[in-house]
N, C-alpha and C positions, 0 to 999 in steps of 0.2 A: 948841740944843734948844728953845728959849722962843720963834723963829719960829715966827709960823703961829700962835700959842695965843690964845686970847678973854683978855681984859684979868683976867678972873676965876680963869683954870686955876691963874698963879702960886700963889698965895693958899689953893686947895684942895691941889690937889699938895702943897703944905708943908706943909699940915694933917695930910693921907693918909701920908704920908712919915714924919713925929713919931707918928703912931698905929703904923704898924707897925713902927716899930725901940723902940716902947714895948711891943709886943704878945709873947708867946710861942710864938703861930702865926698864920699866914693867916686861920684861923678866927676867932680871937680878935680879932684887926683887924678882922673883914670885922660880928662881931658887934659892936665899939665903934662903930663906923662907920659902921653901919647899922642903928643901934638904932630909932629912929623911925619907919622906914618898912618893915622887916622883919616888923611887927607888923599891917601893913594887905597884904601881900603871903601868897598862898595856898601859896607854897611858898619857902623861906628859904636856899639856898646861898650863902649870904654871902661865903662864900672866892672863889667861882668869880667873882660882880661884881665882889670887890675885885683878883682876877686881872684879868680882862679891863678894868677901870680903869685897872690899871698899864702892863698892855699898850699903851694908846691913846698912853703918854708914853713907849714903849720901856723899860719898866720892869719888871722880878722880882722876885720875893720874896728869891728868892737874892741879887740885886744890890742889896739894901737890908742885905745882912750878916745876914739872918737864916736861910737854905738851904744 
């Protein structure tokens, strides 16, 4: 899985990864996660980016043991 990735994905991925099996919901991760720039953004689904994040590395909410 780690072919193909910019030298930096490891690094984040395991960030993203330790936030949401710390989180309660999708929500909740997508709001820890994206606290900084959610605030400069005109509209906030937070869950749906942090979906479509995990998506990019084959990844689910469910498959992180919290779905």
């Amino acid at each position: 899985m780690l072919e193909g990735l910019d030298p930096s994905d490891p690094g984040q991925l395991a960030h993203v990864v330790a936030a949401c099996r710390g989180s309660r919901s999708l929500s909740e991760a997508g709001r820890t996660l994206f606290a900084a720039s959610r605030a400069r953004r005109s509209s906030s689904n937070d869950a749906d980016r942090l979906r479509k994040y995990l998506a990019r590395f084959g990844l689910s909410w469910a498959e992180l043991g919290q779905g």
